[in-house]
C-alpha positions in Angstrom: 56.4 -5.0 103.7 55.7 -8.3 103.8 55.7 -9.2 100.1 57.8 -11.6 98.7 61.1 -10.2 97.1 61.9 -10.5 93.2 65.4 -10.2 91.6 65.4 -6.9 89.1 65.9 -8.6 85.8 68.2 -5.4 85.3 70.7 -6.0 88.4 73.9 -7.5 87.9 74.2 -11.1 88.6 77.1 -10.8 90.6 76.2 -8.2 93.2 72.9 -8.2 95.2 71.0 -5.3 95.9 70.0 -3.6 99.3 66.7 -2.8 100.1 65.0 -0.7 102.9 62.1 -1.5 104.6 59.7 1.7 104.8 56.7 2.0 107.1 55.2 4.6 104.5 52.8 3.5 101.5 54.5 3.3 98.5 54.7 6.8 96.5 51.2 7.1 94.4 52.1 4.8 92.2 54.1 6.8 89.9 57.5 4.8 90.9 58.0 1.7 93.3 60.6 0.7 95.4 63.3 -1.3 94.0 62.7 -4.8 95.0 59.2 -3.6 97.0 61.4 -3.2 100.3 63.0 -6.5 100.3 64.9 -8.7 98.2 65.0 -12.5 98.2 68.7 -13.7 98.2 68.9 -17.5 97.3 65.1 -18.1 99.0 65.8 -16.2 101.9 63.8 -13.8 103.0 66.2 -10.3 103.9 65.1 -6.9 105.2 67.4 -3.8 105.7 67.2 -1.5 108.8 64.8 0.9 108.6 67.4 3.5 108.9 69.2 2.8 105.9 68.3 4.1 102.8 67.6 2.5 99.3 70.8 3.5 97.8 72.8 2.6 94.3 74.9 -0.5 94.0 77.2 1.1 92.3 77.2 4.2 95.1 76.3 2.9 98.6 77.9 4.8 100.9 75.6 4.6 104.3 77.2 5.1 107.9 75.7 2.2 109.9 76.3 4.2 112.9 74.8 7.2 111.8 71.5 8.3 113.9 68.6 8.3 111.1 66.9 11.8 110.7 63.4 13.0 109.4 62.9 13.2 105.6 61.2 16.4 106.0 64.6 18.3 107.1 66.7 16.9 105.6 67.8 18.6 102.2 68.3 16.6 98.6 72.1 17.1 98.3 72.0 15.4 102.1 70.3 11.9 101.1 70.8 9.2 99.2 69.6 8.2 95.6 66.4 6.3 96.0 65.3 7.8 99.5 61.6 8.9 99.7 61.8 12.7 100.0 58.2 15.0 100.9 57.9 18.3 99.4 55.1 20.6 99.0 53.1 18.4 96.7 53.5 15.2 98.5 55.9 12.1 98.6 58.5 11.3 95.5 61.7 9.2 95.5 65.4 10.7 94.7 66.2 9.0 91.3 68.5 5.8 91.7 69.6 3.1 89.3 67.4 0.2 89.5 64.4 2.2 90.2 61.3 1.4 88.2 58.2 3.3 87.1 54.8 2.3 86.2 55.3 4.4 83.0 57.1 7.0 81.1 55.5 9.8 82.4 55.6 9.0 85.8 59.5 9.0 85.0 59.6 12.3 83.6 57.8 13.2 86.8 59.7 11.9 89.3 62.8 13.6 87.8 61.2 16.6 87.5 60.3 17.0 90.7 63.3 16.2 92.1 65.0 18.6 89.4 63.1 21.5 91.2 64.2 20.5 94.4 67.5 20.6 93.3 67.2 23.8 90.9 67.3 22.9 87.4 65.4 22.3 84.7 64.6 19.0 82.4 63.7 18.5 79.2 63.0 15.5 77.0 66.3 14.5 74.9 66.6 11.1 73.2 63.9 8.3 72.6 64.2 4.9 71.1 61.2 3.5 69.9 60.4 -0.2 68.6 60.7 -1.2 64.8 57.7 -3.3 65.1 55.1 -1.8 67.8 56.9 2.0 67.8 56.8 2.0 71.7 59.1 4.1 73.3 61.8 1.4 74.6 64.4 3.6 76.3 63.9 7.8 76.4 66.4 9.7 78.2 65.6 12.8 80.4 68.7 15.7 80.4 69.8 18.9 81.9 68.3 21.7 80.3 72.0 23.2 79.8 72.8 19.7 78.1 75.2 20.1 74.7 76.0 23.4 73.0 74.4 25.2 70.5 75.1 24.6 67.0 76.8 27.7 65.5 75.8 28.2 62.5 72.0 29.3 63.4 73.0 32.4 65.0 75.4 33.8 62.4 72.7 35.6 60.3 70.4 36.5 63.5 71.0 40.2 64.8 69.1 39.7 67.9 70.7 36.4 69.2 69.3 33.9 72.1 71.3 33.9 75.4 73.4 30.9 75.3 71.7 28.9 77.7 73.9 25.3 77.1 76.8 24.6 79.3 77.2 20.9 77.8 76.1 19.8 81.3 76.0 15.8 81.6 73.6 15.3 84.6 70.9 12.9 83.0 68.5 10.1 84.0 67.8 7.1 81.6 65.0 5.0 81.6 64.5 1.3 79.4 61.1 -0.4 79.1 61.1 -3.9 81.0 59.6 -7.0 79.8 57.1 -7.0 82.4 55.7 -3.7 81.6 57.5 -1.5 83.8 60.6 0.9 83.1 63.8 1.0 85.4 65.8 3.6 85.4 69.3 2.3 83.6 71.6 5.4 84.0 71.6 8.4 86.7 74.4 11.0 86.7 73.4 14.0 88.9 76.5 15.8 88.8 76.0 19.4 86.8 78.6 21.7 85.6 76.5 25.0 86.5 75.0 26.4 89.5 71.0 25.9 90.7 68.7 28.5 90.4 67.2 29.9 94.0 64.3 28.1 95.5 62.6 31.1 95.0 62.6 31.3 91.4 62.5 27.4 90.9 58.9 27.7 89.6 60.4 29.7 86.8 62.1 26.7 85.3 60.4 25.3 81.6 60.1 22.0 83.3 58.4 23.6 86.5 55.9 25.3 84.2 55.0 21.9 82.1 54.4 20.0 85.1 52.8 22.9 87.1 50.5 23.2 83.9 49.6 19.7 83.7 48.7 19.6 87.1 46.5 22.6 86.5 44.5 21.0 84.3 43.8 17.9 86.3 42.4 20.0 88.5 41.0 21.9 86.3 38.9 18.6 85.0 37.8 17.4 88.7 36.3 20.8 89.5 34.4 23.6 88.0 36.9 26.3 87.8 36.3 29.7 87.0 33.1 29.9 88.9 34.6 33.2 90.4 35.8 34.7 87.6 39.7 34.2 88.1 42.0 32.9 85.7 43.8 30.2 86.9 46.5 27.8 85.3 45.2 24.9 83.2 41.8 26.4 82.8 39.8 25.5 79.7 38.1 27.8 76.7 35.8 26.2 73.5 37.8 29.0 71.7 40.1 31.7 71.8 36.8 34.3 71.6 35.7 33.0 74.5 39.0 33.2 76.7 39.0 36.5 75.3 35.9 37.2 76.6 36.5 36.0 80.1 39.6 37.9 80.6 37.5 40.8 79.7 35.2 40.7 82.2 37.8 39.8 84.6 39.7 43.2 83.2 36.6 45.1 84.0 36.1 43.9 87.6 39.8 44.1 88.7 40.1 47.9 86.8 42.2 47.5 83.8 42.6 47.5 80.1 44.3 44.6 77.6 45.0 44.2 74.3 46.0 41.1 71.9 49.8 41.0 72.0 51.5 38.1 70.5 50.0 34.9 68.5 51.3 31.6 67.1 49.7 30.6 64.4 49.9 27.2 63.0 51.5 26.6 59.7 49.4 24.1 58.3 46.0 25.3 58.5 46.9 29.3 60.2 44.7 28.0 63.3 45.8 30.2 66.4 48.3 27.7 68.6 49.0 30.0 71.4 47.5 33.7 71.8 49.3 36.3 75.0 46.4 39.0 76.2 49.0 41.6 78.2 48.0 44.4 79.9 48.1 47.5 77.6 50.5 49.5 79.3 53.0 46.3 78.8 56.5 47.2 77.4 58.0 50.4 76.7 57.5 52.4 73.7 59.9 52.7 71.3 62.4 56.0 70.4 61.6 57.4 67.4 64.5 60.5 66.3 61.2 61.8 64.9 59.8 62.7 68.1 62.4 65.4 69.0 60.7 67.6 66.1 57.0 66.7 67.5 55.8 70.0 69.4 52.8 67.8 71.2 54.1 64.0 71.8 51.8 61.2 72.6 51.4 60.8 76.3 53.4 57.4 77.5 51.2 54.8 78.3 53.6 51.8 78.4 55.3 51.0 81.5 56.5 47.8 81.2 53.6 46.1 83.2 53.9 42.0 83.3 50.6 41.0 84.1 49.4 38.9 80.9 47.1 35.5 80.3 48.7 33.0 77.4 46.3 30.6 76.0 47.3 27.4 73.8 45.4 25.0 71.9 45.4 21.7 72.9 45.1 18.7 71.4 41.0 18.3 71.2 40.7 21.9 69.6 40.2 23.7 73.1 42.3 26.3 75.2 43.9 25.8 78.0 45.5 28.7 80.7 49.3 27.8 79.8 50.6 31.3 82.2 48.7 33.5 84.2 50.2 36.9 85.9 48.4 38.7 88.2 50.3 41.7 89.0 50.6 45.1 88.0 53.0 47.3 88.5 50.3 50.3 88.0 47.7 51.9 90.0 44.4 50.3 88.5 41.3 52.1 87.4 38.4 53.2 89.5 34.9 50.9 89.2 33.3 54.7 87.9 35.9 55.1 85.1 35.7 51.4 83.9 33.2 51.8 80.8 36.2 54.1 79.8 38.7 51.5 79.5 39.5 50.8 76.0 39.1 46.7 75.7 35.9 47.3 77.9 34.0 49.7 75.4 32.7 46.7 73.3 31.2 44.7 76.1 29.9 48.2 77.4 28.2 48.3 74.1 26.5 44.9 74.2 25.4 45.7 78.1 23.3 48.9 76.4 22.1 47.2 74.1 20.6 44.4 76.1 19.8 47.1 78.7 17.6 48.9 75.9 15.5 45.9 75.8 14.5 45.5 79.4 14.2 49.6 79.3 11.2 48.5 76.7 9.6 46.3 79.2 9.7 48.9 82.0 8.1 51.9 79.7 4.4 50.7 81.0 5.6 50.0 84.1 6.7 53.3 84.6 3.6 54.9 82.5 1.4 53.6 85.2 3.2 55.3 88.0 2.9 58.7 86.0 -0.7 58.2 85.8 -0.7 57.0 89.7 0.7 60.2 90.4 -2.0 62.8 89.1 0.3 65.4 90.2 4.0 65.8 91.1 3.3 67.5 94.3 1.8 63.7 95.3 5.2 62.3 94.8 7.1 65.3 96.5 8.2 65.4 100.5 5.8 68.1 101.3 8.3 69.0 104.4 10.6 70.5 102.1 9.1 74.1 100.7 11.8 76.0 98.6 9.9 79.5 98.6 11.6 81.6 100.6 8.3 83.8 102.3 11.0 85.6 104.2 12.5 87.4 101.7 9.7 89.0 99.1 10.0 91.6 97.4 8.7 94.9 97.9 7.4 95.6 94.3 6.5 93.3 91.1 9.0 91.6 89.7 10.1 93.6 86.2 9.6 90.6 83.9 6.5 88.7 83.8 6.5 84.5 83.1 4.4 83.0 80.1 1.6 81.6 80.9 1.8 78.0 82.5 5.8 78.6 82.9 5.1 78.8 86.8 3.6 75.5 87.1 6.1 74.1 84.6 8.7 75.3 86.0 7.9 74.1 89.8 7.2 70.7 88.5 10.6 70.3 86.9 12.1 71.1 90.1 10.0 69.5 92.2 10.9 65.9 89.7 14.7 67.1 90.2 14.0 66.6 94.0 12.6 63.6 93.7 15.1 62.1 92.0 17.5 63.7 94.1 17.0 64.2 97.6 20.3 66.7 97.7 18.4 68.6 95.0 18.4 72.0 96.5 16.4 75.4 95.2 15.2 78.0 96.2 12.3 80.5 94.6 11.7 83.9 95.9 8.5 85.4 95.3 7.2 89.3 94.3 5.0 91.5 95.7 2.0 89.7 93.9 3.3 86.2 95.4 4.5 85.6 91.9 7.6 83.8 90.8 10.5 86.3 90.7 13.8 84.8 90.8 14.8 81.0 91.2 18.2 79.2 92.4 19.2 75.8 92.3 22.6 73.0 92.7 22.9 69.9 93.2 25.1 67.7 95.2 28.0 67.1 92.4 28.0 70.9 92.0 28.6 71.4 96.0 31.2 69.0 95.9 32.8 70.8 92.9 32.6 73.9 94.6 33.9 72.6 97.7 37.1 71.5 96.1 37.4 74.1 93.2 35.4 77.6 94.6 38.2 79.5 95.4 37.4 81.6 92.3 33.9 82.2 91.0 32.7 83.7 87.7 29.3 84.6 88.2 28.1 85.2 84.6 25.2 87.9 83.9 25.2 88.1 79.6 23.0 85.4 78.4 19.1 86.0 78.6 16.6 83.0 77.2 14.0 84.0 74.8 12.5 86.9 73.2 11.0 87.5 76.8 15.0 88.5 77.9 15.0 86.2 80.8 18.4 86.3 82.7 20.2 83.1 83.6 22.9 83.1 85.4 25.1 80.8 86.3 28.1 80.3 88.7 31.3 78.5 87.3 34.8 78.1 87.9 37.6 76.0 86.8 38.9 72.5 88.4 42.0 70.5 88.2 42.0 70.0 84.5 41.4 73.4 83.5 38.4 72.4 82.5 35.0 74.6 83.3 32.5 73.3 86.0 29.0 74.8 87.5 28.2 75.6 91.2 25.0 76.7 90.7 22.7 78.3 88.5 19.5 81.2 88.9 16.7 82.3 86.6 15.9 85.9 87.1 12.7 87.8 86.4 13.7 90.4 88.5 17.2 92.0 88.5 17.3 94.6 91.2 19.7 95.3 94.1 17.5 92.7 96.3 17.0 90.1 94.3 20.9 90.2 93.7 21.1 90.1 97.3 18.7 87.6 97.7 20.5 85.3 95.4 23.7 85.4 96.8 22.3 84.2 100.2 20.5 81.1 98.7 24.5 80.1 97.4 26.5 80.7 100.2 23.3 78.7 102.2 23.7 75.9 99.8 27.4 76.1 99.8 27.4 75.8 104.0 28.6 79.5 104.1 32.2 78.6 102.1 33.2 82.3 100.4 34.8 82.2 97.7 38.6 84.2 97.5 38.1 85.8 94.0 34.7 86.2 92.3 34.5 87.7 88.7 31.5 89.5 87.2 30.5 91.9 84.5 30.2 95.4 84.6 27.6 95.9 86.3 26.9 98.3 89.2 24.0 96.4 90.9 26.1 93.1 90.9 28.7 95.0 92.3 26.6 96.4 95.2 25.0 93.4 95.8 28.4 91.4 96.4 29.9 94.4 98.5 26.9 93.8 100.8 26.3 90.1 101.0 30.6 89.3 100.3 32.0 92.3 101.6 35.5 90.5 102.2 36.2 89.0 98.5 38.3 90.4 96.2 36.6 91.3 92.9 37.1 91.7 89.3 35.9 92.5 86.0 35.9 89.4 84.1 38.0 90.1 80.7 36.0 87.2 78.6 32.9 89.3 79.4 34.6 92.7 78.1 35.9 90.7 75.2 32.0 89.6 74.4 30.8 93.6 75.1 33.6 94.4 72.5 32.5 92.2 69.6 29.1 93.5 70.0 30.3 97.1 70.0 33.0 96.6 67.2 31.0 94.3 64.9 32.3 96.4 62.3 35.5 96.1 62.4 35.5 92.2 62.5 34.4 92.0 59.0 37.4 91.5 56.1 39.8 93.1 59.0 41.6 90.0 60.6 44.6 92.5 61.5 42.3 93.9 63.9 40.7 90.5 65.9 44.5 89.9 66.2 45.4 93.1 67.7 42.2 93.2 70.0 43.0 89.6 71.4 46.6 90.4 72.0 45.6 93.3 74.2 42.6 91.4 76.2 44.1 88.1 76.9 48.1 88.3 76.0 49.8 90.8 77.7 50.7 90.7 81.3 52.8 93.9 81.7 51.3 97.1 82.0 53.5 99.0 79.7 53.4 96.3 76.8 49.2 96.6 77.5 49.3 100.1 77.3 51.8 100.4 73.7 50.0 97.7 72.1 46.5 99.5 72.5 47.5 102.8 71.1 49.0 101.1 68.3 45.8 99.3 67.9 44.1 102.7 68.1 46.4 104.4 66.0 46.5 101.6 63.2 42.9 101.0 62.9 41.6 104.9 63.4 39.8 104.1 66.5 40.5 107.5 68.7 37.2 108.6 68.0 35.1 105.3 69.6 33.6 106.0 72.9 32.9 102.7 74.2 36.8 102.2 73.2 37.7 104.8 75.2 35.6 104.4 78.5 36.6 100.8 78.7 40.4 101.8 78.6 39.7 104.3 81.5 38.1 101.3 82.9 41.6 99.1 82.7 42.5 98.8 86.4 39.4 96.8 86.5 39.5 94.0 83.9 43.0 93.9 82.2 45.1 90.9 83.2 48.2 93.4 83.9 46.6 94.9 86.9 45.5 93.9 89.9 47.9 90.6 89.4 48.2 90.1 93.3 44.7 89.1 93.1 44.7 85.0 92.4 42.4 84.3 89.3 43.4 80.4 88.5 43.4 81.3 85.1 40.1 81.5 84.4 40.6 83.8 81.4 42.3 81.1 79.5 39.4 78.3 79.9 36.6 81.4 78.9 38.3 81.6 75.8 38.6 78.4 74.9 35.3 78.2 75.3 32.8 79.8 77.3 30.0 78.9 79.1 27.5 80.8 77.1 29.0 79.7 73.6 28.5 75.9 75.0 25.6 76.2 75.9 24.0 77.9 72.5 24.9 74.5 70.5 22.1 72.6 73.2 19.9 75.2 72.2 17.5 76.3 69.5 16.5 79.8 68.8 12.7 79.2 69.9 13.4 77.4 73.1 10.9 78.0 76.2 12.5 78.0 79.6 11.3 74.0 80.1 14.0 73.3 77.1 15.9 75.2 78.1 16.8 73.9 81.8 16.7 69.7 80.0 19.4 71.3 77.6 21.4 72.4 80.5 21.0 69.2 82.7 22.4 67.8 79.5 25.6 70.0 79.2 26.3 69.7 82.7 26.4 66.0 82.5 28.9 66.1 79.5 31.0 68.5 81.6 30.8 65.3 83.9 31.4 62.9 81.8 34.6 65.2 80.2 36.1 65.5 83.9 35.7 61.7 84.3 37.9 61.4 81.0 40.7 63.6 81.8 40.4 61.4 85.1 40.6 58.6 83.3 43.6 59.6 80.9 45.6 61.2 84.0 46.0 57.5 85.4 46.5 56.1 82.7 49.3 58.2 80.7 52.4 60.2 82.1 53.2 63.5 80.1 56.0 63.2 77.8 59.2 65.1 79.6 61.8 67.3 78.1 64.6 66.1 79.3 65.8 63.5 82.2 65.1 66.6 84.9 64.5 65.5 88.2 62.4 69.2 88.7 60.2 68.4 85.8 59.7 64.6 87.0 58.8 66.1 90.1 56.4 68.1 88.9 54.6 65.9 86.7 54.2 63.3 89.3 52.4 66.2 91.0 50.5 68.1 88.4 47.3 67.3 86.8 48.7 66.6 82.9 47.3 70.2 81.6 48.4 71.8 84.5 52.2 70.1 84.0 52.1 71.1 80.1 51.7 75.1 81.2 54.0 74.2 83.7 56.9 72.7 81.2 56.4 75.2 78.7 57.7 77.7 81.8 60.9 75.3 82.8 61.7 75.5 78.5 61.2 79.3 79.0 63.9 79.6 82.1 66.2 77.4 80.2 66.8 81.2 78.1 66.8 83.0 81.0 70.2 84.6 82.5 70.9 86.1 85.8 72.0 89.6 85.4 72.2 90.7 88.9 72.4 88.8 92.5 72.0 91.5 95.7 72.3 90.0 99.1 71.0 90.9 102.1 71.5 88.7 104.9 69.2 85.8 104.2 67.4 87.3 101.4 68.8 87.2 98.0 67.6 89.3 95.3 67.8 88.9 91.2 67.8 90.5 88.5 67.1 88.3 85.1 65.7 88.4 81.7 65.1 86.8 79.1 68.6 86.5 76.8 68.5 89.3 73.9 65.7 91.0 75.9 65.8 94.3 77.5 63.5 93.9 79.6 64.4 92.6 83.8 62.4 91.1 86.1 63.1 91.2 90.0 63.1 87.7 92.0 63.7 87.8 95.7 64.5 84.4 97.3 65.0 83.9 101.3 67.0 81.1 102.3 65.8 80.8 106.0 62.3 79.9 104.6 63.0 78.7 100.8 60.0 81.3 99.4 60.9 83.1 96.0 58.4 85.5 94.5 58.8 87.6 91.5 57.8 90.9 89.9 55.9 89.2 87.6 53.3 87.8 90.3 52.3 84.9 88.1 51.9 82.8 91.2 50.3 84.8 93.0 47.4 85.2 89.7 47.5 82.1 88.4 48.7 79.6 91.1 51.9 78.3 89.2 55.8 79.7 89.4 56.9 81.5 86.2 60.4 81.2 84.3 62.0 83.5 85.8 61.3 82.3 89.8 62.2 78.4 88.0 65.6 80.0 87.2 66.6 81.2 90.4 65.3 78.4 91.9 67.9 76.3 89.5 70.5 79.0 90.0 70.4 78.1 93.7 70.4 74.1 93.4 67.0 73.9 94.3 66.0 70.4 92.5 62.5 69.5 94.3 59.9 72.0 94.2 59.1 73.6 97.0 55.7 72.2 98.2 54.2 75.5 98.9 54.2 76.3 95.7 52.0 73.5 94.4 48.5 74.3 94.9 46.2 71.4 95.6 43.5 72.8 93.3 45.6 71.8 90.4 47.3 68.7 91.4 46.0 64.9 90.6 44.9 64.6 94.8 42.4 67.6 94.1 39.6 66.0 95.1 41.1 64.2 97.9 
């Protein structure tokens, strides 16, 4: 090295000390070599090999023979004390007696570092400081596992720390020099435990305080969060405003968080150290209350680790102190974001600034209006939406009010603008008037795409006084929830226009039929579908019977709630035909309704709309979504009793988008929560990892229902095995057949076959023959959480 060598004021007078003469600079300062590389014995000048290490005087132990080897290679436990060793953060020294640092921290480094090389952890024990100045003269660093415990702080504790001290001696001890420097006095690295893995060394408490202040050193030479990433060491004015950025950051990556544990400081209550976690963090607790809740909370928590802990430092800011990045969730799609809980406020503040520039824009957008003198100046004139093909032969049987025409065609026409996938269609009369008018949209294509394997085409609802008929198609999706495929306004309703109508949808709909469509009672509906969808099953939809009835029986609804009971009980409850058929003579005979002939027509109608006929015909339920509420009843609260058609289609483009928006909740929810399960069955988990959560909770209360179910009977016939079973105390048996060659079970019931789901009594012979995974044929994709995919 060339510089002069000094004797250590700290050696011992009567041994020398051996130094090594490196070819490398020395390491940043933070400790120097003992004697700078050479030491001047009685004014002559002496330098080691290179080879040999800088080593203890109390432990040299170096093989003059041996060949010297790269640092890089060479492991900790393999060199010396005081060789220079290179990790991933650069060049540090092996702690040795004798070796000095430019300060106390720079100690506390060095050993650090080399304590995570190792596999242990540090912390600060003893420190004697000057009676005159109070400078630290001589701090020692120990194990982490140093000492025990004292005792008598965990007697009263019922939730007691992991004993983490081993009395471990391994230490390093460090006294302050006269010329300003420490040298480290004492170094004993034996331990009396075993070293954490290199892989989880960056775990250790001393790993995260020098990680941390490393972090913010780098956090002060450059502008960090410029892309909108936490990161270790980073700095907040307050905790708001870390709050605030790991908000936005929630909302870009796709999840939720929620304030989880605080410090608070016991002198003034000031926040110390705040944790934001990920809301589905932890588990929830048992409660012995839930077992007598009929509808538990869905579980949200699933112990997810990702979290952001802030402390205060000591200028009043915030600094990162832990950052976690993973979840152990799927995370939320950028179109259900504004649903996230912790996002709703800063959704808020965007509207609200996003009011203000809509302000500015309201002349901007005024002048356009006025630029455009009429829509048709705005429209693509290659698109023309009357169908000249397909007039009718006569005048339409309902006239429009005067100026709905042009109102009308405007409304669509803006639709189309707005919306290039816009589609109508108008068919005109004999007198090139307006008779009948379809339209979708591109959402209601998709919906029908995924979800039109049953269609309810609804003809009860008429606007106005004028009697208009609108009439919509629906169905049900994933959630059970009701969705539109289309809609028509009808001035005319004659075989033709029928006809003509059911064209327009299956050209909008790229010619997809539908399996199932429901309608009224209505003859010319009827023999317009036989002509146009010859192939499809059809029905009488019950919900619509049910509306014809209240009309009919208004009477009877009034102080007789006996009566509602019994007539909902026979439309919508009873799947059997001989319970159907005893429950409505009792309802007959009970009430004195014998003599009512719209009564008695509809029952001779029964084949065509009760739910325990024609069960071989797959329905998805639709009966059950109509009466929780229909399409028509929705619709009325949009609607005032004086509304003109040009309302009346806004209101509807309004309902329509909170059918949206409710279908983007339950998406929402599904990702977010897991069903609540009765019981540790591997069927049921199964399922609900399957199952849409309404679908699962039909599907549940069915696996509850086959837990009372006994197997009377078992007939075998080669492959196919066939069961008799009932429910326990009941008379009454059902038949399940089940082949083993292909796994298939159906049963008399033919609930899967009408609503798409197995009943009870297929579950139990399904469990009765050690089936614990169900079989994937019998989960329909239109009622699974991949519906849409």
């Amino acid at each position: 090295m060339g510089e002069e060598c000094k004797s250590s004021e700290t050696s011992s007078p009567e041994k020398s000390q051996e130094a090594t003469e490196s070819e490398s600079d020395s390491w940043s300062g933070s400790a120097s070599l003992v004697e700078k590389s050479a030491v001047e014995i009685n004014g002559d000048e002496c330098q080691a090999p290179p080879e040999i290490p800088l080593v203890n005087k109390y432990e040299m132990n170096v093989d003059s023979e041996q060949e010297s080897q790269s640092l890089n290679t060479v492991s900790v436990d393999e060199l010396g004390p005081g060789v220079p060793v290179k990790d991933g953060k650069g060049l540090f020294m092996v702690p040795a007696v004798g070796m000095e640092f430019e300060s106390e921290e720079h100690a506390y480094k060095c050993y650090s570092r080399y304590a995570v090389m190792e596999g242990f952890s540090i912390r600060k024990d003893f420190v004697n400081k000057s009676r005159v100045t109070g400078t630290v003269v001589s701090p020692r660093f120990t194990c982490y596992r140093q000492g025990y415990r004292p005792s008598k702080h965990t007697m009263n504790t019922r939730k007691p720390r992991k004993e983490t001290r081993t009395g471990c001696l391994a230490h390093m001890t460090i006294a302050w020099q006269p010329y300003g420097k420490f040298c480290v006095t004492n170094f004993e690295n034996k331990h009396n435990h075993e070293f954490v893995n290199p892989s989880t060394a960056h775990l250790l408490p001393s790993q995260k305080r020098l990680a941390f202040a490393e972090a913010v050193e780098a956090d002060l030479a450059s502008s960090s969060g410029v892309d909108g990433v936490p990161k270790l060491g980073m700095g907040f004015e307050s905790e708001d405003h870390a709050y605030e950025f790991y908000n936005s950051y929630a909302g870009k990556v796709g999840f939720s968080f929620r304030k989880d544990y605080v410090n608070r400081s016991k002198i003034d209550g000031a926040v110390v150290s705040r944790r934001f976690t990920c809301f589905r963090e932890g588990f929830r607790q048992k409660d012995k209350r839930d077992l007598n809740i009929k509808r538990p909370r869905k579980e949200t928590r699933i112990g997810c680790l990702a979290q952001l802990v802030i402390s205060r430092q000591s200028d009043g800011s915030y600094r990162v102190t832990n950052f976690e990045e993973k979840h152990n969730h799927e995370l939320v799609a950028a179109c259900q974001i504004r649903m996230l809980r912790s996002q709703k406020q800063l959704v808020a503040a965007q509207i609200a600034e996003g009011n203000a520039i809509e302000g500015r824009k309201i002349q901007l957008k005024s002048a356009y209006e006025v630029s455009c003198n009429s829509i048709g100046d705005c429209v693509d004139h290659e698109y023309d939406p009357v169908d000249q093909r397909s007039k009718l032969i006569s005048k339409c049987t309902r006239e429009m009010r005067d100026g709905e025409a042009e109102k009308i065609q405007q409304y669509f026409q803006s639709k189309k603008v707005k919306n290039p996938s816009f589609f109508y269609a108008i068919q005109l009369d004999a007198d090139n008037q307006i008779a009948n008018i379809f339209w979708t949209d591109a959402k209601m294509v998709m919906d029908y795409s995924d979800f039109g394997d049953v269609l309810c085409f609804d003809t009860t609802y008429r606007i106005s006084e004028d009697c208009h008929l609108f009439s919509p198609f629906v169905g049900v999706n994933h959630h059970k929830q009701m969705v539109i495929f289309g809609a028509a306004l009808l001035y005319d309703e004659t075989v033709d226009s029928f006809k003509w109508l059911f064209q327009k949808f299956l050209e909008a709909m790229s010619g997809k039929k539908p399996k199932t469509i429901l309608t009224d009672q209505d003859e010319i509906v009827s023999e317009a579908i036989s002509s146009i969808l010859p192939d499809i099953n059809q029905r009488v939809c019950v919900w619509h019977v049910y509306q014809r009835a209240l009309k009919q029986l208004s009477h009877m609804f009034i102080g007789s709630p006996p009566f509602v009971n019994d007539l909902l009980s026979c439309f919508f409850d009873l799947e059997e035909e001989e319970d159907f058929i005893a429950s409505w003579n009792h309802m007959m005979d009970l009430h004195g309704l014998w003599g009512n002939e719209w009564l008695n027509k509809i029952f001779e109608t029964r084949e065509q709309w009760a739910i325990a006929y024609k069960r071989h015909i797959f329905c998805a339920d639709i009966k059950s979504v109509q009466l929780r509420g229909s399409f028509i009843l929705n619709l009325k609260k949009y609607l005032k009793s004086d509304s003109d058609v040009l309302s009346f289609l806004k209101q509807l483009g309004k309902m329509v988008n909170d059918w949206h928006y409710n279908e983007l909740e339950a998406n929402y929810d599904m990702s977010q929560n897991m069903p609540k399960l009765m019981g540790d069955v591997i069927l049921l988990k199964h399922a609900r990892d399957a199952y849409t959560p309404r679908i699962f909770e039909l599907f549940q209360q069915e696996y509850e229902t086959c837990l009372n179910i006994v197997v009377n009977q078992c007939i075998e016939n080669g492959s196919l095995l066939e069961y008799k079973v009932s429910i326990y105390g009941q008379p009454r048996e059902y038949t399940v057949s089940y082949n083993l060659s292909n796994n298939t079970v159906c049963c008399s019931c033919m609930k899967f076959e009408f609503i798409g789901m197995l009943c009870s009594h297929a579950l139990k012979v399904l469990d009765y023959s050690n089936i614990r995974l169900l079989p994937s044929q019998y989960i329909l994709k239109r009622w699974t959480r991949e519906a849409r995919v």
